[in-house]
N, C-alpha and C positions, 0 to 999 in steps of 0.2 A: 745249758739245756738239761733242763730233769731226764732220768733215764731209769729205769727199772727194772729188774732181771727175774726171772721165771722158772723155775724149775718142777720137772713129774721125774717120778722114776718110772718106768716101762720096761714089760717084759717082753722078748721075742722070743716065740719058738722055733722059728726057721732063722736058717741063715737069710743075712739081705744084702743087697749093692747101696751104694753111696759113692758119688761120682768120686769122690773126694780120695777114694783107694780104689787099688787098681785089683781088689777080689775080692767076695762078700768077707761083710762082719760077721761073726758065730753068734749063735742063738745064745740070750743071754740077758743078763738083766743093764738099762742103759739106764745114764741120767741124760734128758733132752734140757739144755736151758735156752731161755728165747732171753733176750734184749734187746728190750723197746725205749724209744725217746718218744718225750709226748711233742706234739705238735702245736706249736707256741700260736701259730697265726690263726686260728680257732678261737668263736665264742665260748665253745664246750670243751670237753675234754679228753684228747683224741690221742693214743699212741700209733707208732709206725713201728715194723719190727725192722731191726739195723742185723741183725746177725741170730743165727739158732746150731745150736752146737748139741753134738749126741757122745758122749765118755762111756766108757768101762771101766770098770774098777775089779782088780782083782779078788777074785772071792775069798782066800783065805786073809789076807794082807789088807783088804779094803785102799791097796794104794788105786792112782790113776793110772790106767795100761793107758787109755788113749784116748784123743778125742777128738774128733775131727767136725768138719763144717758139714752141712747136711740141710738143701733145700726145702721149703713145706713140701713140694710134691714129690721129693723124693723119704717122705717122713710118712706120707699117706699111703703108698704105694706102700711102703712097708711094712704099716697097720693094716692095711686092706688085707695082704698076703700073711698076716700074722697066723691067722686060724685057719688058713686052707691048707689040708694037709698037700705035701709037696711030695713030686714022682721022681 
């Protein structure tokens, strides 16, 4: 099965949740990758996404600190909240 991988970098300025740890992640620049397989039993040409993952990489060092699993709606919820200032 063909399979394809995606990647943005995105910046947060708020802290955010993600089920996947148990206290927000710090505001901070992430890479989101999406991995998709295409869908063979189709005329046309159709991916599914099988997994999307969100890392931090240390600012001076550029290693990976982390990266954990991370839902679309818990990905939008995050974007949504990105520009509103928080109290």
């Amino acid at each position: 099965m063909e399979a394809r991988t995606t990647s943005e970098v995105m910046e947060f300025h708020h802290p955010f949740l993600v089920s996947s740890r148990s206290g927000p992640l710090p505001a901070g620049q992430y890479r989101v990758e999406t991995e998709e397989e295409m869908i063979e039993s189709l005329s046309f040409p159709a991916w599914r996404r099988i997994s999307l993952t969100i890392a931090r990489h240390g600012l001076a060092s550029g290693r990976l600190v982390q990266a954990l699993a991370i839902t679309p709606a818990e990905l939008a919820a995050a974007l949504a909240d990105n520009g509103r200032p928080q109290s």
